[in-house]
C-alpha positions as CSV (number, residue, x, y, z in Angstrom):
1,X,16.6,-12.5,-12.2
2,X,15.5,-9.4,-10.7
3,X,12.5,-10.5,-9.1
4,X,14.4,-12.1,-6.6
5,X,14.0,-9.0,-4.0
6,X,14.4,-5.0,-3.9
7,X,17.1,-3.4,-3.0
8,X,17.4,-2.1,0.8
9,X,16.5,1.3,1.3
10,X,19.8,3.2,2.6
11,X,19.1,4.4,6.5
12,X,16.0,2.1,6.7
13,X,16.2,0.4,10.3
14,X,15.2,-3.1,8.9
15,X,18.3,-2.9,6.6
16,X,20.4,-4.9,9.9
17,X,17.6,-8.1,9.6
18,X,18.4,-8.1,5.7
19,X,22.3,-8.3,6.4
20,X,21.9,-10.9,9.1
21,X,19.8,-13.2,6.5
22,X,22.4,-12.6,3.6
23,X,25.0,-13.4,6.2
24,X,23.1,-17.0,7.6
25,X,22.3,-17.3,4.0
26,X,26.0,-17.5,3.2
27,X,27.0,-19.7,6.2
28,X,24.6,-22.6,5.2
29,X,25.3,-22.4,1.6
30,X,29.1,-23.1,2.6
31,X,28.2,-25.5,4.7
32,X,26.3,-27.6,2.3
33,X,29.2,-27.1,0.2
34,X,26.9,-25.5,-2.6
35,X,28.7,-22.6,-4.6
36,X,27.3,-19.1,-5.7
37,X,26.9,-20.6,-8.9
38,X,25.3,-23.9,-7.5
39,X,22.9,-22.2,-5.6
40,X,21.8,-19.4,-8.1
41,X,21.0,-22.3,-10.4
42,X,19.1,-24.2,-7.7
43,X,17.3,-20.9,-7.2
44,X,16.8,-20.2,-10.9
45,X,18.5,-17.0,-10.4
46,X,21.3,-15.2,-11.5
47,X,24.5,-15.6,-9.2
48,X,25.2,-11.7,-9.1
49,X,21.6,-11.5,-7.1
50,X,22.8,-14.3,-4.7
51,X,26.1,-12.6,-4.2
52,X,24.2,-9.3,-3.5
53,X,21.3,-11.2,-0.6
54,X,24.3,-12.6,0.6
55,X,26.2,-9.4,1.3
56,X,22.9,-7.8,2.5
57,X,21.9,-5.3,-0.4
58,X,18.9,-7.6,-2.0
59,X,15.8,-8.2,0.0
60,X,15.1,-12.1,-0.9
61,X,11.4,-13.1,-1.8
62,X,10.2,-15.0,1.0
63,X,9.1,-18.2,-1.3
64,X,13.5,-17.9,-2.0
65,X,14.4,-18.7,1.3
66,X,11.8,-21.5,1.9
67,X,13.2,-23.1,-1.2
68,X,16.7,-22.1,-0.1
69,X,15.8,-23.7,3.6
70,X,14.7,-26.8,1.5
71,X,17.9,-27.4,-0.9
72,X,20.6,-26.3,1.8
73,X,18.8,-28.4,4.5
74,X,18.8,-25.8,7.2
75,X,15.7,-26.9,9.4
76,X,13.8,-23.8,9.0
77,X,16.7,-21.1,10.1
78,X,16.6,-19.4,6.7
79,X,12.4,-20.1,7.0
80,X,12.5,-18.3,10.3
81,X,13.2,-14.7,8.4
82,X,10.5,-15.2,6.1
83,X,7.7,-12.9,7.8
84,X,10.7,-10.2,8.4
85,X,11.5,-10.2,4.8
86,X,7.5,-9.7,3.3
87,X,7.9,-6.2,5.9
88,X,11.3,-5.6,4.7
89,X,10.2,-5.6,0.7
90,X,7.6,-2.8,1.4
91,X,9.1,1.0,1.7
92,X,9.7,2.0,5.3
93,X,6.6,4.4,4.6
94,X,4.1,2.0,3.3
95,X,5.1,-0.1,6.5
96,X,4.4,2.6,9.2
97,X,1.4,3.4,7.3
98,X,0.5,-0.6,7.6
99,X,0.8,-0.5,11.6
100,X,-1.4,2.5,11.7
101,X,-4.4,1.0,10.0
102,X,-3.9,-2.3,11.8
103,X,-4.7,-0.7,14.7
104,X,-7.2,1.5,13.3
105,X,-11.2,1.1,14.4
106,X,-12.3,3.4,11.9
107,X,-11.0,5.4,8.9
108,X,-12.2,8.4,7.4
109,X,-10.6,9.0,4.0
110,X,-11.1,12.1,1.6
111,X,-9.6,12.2,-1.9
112,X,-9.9,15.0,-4.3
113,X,-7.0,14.5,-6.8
114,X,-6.9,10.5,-7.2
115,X,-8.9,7.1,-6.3
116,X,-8.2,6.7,-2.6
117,X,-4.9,4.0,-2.5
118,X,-7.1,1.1,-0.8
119,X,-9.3,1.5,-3.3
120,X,-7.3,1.5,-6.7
121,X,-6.9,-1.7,-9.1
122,X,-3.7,-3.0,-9.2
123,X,-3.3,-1.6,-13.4
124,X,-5.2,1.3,-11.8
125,X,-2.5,2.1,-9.4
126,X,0.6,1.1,-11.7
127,X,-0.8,3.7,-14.5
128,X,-0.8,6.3,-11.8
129,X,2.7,5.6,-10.8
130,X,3.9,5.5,-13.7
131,X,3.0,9.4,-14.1
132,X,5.4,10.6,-11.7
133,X,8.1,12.4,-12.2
134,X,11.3,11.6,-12.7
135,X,9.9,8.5,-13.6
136,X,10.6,5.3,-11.5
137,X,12.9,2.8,-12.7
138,X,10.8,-1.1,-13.5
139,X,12.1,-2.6,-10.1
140,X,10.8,0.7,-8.2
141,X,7.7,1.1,-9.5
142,X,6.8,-3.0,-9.0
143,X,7.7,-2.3,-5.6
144,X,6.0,0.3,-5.1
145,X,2.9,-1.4,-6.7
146,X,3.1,-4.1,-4.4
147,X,3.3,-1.9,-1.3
148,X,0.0,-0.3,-1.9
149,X,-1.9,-3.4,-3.1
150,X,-0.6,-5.1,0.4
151,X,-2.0,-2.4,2.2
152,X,-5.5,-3.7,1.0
153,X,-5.3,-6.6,3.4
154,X,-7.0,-4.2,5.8
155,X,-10.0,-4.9,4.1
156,X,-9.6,-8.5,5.6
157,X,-9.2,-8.0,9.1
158,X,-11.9,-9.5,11.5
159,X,-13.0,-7.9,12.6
160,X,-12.5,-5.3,9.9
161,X,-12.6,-1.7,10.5
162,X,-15.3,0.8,9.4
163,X,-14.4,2.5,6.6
164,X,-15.8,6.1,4.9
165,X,-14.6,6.9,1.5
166,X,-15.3,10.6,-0.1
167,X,-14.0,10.8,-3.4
168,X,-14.4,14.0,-5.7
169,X,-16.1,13.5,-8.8
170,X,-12.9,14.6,-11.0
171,X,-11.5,11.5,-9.2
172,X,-14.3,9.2,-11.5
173,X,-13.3,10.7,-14.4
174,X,-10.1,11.3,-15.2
175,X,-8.9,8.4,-17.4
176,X,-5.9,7.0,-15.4
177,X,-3.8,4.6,-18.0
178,X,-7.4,4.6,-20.0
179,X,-10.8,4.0,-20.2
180,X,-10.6,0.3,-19.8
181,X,-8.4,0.8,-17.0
182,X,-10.8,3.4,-15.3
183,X,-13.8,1.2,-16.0
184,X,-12.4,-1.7,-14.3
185,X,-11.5,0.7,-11.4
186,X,-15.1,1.7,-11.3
187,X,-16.2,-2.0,-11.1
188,X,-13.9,-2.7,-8.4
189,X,-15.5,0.1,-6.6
190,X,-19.0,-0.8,-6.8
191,X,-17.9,-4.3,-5.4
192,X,-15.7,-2.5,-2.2
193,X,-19.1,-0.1,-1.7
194,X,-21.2,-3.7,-1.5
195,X,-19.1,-4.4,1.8
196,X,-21.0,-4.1,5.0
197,X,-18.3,-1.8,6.9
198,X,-17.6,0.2,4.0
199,X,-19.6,3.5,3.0
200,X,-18.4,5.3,0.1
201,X,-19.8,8.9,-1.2
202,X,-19.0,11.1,-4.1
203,X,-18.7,14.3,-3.5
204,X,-20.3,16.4,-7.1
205,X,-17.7,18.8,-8.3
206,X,-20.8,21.3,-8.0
207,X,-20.6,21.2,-4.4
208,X,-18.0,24.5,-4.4
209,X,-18.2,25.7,-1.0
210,X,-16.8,22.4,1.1
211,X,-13.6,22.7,3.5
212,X,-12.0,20.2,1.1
213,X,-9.9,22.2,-1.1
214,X,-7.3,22.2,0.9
215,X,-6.3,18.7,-0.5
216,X,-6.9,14.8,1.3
217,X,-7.9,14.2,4.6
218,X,-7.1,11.0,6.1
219,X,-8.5,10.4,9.9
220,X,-7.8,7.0,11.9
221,X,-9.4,6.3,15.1
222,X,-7.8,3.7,17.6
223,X,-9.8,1.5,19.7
224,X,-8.1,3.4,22.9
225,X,-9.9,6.5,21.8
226,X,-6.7,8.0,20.4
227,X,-6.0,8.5,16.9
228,X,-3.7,10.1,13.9
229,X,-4.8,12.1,11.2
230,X,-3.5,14.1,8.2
231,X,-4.1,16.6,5.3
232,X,-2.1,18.3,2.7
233,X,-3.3,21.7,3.8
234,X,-2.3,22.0,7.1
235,X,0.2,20.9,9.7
236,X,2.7,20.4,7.3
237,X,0.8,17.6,5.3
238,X,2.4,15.2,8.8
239,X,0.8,13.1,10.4
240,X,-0.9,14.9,13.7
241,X,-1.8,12.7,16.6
242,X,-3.1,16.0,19.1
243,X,-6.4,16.2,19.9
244,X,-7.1,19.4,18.9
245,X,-5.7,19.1,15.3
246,X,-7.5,16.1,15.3
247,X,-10.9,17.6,15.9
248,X,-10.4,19.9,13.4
249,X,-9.6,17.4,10.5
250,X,-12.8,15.2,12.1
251,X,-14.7,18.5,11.4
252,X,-14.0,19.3,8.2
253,X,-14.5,15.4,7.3
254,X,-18.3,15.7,8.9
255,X,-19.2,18.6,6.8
256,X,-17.6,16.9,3.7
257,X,-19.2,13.7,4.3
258,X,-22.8,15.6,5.1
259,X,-22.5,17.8,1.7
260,X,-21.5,14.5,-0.5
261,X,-23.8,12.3,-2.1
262,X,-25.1,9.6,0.1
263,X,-24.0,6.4,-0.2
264,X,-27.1,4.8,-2.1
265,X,-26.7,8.2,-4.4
266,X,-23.2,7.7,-5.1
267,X,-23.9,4.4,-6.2
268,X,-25.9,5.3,-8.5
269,X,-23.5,8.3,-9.6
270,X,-20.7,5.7,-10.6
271,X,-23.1,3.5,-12.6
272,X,-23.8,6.3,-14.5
273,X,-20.2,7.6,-14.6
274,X,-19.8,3.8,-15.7
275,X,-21.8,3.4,-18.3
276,X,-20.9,6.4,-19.8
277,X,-17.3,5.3,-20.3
């Protein structure tokens, strides 16, 4: 029953789109003279989640309203809002962040607490959600999981963007959910590294004296030579588009990258780390 959707985020500007399709949702059901009850079995869902898509406060799968367009007969009205609603299921966050890297040429990523996000498993990243506090509730941590494996289909863009990953040694280590779970993350690694526009380094915990204690970097370069960047220790942790604050976060990214590992050595480092799991 409740994979049916996600609730709308209150405020969040798409929240008008997912009120219009509860709306047209309700005008073709009446008209194919199909109750709540009808429907929801048609459906195989409950009828309190139709009643709630219909009055706008459940975000419908998108595979719901192409079966709904099918059994109400609507010639692809309800099919039209199917793209709108895969945006709409993803935080407001996780969909600004999507836009950026669409546009992005290049990323440079530093992470010194966690496996970078486009990087993590999918058990990977729902063990690590799953640590927060207060804890998320079922429905908001599968949503959340979802966002951040979506955000992967970067990875598939051609053509795709370049991509430099630092990642801190503690990052390899620390058993997220639990060894299994860290040594599939490791695997999944190895394979990303294997990918022709992606370089990934490991920066040794032995390396003290690097400007990246100040927590993640994230840099990402537009083909129109602009670009947006961000780090937990300065500017607020917001996202900075300036050109000076960006040269100073694509400094202190050079000097990390140049005292990490290189690629072929970090390799190397995780198949170790690997096989010692």
């Amino acid at each position: 029953m409740d994979e049916a959707g996600w609730d709308v985020e209150p405020g969040d500007e798409i929240e008008p789109v997912v009120q219009a399709v509860g709306r047209l949702l309700k005008v073709c059901r009446e008209a194919a003279g199909l109750s709540v009850s009808e429907l929801a079995e048609a459906l195989g869902y409950g009828e309190d989640m139709i009643r709630k898509i219909e009055r706008g406060a459940r975000i419908p799968q998108p595979e719901s309203l192409d079966k709904a367009d099918r059994i109400l007969k609507t010639q692809g009205h309800l099919r039209a809002f199917m793209e709108d609603m895969k945006k709409a299921r993803y935080p407001k966050k996780v969909r600004e962040l999507a836009e950026l890297e669409a546009r992005a040429v290049e990323m440079l990523l530093y992470s010194n607490h966690n496996i970078h996000g486009l990087l993590q498993t999918e058990e990977y990243a729902r063990a690590l959600l799953r640590t927060w506090r207060p804890a998320c509730t079922p429905d908001q941590l599968e949503r959340m999981v979802a966002a951040r494996i979506a955000l992967k289909s970067v990875f598939g863009r051609s053509p795709a963007p370049e991509f430099s990953f630092v990642q801190e040694e503690v990052t390899l280590r620390r058993p997220v959910g639990d060894a299994m779970v860290l040594r599939r993350q490791l695997e999944h690694m190895l394979e990303v590294a294997k990918l022709p526009f992606v370089e990934l380094q490991v920066m040794l915990t032995t390396r003290a004296n690097h400007p990246g204690t100040g927590g993640r970097i994230q840099v990402l370069k537009f083909a129109d030579g602009t670009g947006m960047g961000r780090t937990d220790g300065d500017f607020s942790g917001r996202p900075v588009s300036n050109p000076r604050q960006l040269r100073v976060l694509d400094l202190r990214y050079c000097i990390i990258r140049a005292q990490a590992l290189t690629p072929g050595e970090s390799l190397v480092f995780i198949e170790q780390t690997l096989g010692e799991l």
